[in-house]
C-alpha positions in Angstrom: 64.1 44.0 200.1 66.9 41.7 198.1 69.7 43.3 200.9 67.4 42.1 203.9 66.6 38.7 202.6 70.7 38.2 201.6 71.1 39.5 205.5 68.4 37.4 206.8 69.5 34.0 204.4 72.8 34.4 206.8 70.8 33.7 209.7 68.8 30.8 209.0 69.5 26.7 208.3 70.7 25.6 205.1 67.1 24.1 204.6 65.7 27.4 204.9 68.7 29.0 202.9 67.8 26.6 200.5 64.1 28.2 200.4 65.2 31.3 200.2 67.6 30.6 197.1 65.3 29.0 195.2 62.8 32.2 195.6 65.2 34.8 195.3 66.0 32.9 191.8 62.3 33.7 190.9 62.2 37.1 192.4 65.2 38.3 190.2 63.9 37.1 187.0 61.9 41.0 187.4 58.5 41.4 185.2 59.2 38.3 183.2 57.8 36.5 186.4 54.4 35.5 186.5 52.4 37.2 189.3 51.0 33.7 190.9 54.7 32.5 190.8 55.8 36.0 192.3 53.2 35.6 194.8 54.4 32.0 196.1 58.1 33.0 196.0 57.7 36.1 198.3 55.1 34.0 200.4 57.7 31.0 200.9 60.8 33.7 201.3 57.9 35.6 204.5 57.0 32.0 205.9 60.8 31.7 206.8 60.9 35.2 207.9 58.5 34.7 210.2 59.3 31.5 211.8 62.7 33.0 212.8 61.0 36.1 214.7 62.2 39.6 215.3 65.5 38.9 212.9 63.0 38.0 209.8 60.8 41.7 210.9 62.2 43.5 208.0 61.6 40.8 205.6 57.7 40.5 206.1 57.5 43.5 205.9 58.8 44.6 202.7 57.0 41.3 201.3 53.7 42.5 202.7 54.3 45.8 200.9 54.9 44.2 197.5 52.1 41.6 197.5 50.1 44.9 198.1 51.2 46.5 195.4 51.0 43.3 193.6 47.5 42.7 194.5 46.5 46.4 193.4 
């Protein structure tokens, strides 16, 4: 998931690079990360995803699987 957000971070504004860096920062920190906090990075990290289309795909999807898992 990390190597398709770094790929996707290449293809987005510095805005939204911006986003991304700031989650991926909390995604990193590994089970010392709150779930909530977890939760909101991945979300923020998928809401760029998305808005870009087919190039974010990959990134949604491997969010959607780990909020899944996540959520239990």
């Amino acid at each position: 998931m990390i190597q398709a957000i770094q790929v996707l971070r290449g293809q987005v504004s510095a805005e939204d690079r911006r986003v991304i860096d700031d989650s991926l920062g909390t995604i990193s920190a590994g089970r010392d990360v709150d779930p909530g906090t977890l939760r909101l990075a991945l979300s923020a990290i998928g809401g760029v995803a998305t808005v870009v289309g087919e190039v974010g795909a990959p990134v949604v999807a491997a969010i959607q699987r780990v909020l899944a898992l996540i959520a239990g």
